[in-house]
N, C-alpha and C positions, 0 to 999 in steps of 0.2 A: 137867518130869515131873509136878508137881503141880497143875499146870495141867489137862496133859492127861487127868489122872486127873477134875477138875473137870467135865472139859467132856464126857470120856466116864459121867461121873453123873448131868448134868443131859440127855440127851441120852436116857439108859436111865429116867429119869423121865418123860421126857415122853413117852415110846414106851409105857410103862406107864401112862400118863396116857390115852393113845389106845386102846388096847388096853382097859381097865377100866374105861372112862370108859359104855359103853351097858349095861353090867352096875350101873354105882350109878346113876347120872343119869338119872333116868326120863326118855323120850323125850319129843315132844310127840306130843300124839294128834291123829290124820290124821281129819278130820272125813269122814262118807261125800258122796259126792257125790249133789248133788241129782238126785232122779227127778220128771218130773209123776206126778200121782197116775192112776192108771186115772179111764178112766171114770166109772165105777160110784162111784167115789167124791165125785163132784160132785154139787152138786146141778142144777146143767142134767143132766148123764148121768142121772143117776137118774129124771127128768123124763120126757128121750127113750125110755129102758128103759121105762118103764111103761107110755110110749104103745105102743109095740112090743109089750108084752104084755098090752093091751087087745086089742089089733087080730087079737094070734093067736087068745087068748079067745075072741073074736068069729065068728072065721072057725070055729071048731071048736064051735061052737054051745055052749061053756061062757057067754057074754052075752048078755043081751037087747039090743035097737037100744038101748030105753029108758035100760038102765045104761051101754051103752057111751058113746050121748051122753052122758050125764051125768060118766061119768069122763073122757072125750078134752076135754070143755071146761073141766075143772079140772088136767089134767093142762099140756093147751095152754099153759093163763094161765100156770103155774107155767113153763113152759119159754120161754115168752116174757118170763118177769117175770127168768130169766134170761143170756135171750141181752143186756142190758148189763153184765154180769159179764162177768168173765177167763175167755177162753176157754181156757185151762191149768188153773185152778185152780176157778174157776166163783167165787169172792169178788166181791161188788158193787164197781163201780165209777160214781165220781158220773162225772156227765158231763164235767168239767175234767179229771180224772185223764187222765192222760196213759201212767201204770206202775200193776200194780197193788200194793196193797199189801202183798198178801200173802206173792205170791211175785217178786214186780219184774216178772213180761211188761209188755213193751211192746203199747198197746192196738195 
């Protein structure tokens, strides 16, 4: 009988154990999942956007030829300088890298 009583105590402990356990024992916290970033947030995107908005500029006679060359061939360099960057994150990659650093893409 005292047994039983034993086993029905350790039994109602541990059931209160489970029970009270996500109430005292702080969880672990669930990290969010990774997103790429927008565009707009790169700096190739930012690059391309700009060329994009020279060009409408242009067409709407808000730029002269003169400005627009002048900003489409700074704008260019910069978007060439990063198409060897991660094309996800837009982070420089040397020419060995294989991932990048930043955010692990595979080149």
């Amino acid at each position: 009988m005292m047994l039983e009583a034993l086993a029905a105590g350790l039994v109602a402990v541990a059931l209160l154990y489970l029970v009270l356990q996500p109430l005292v024992v702080p969880g672990a916290v669930v990290a969010a999942p990774w997103e790429p970033p927008e565009a707009e947030e790169t700096t190739r995107g930012r690059a391309l956007l700009a060329l994009k908005e020279i060009e409408f500029d242009r067409a709407t006679g808000k730029l002269s030829d003169e400005d627009y060359h002048a900003l489409q061939e700074r704008y260019e360099r910069a978007a060439i300088a990063n198409l060897a960057g991660c094309q996800r994150c837009g982070h420089a990659l040397a020419d060995a890298d294989r991932f990048c650093g930043a955010c692990g893409a595979r080149r």
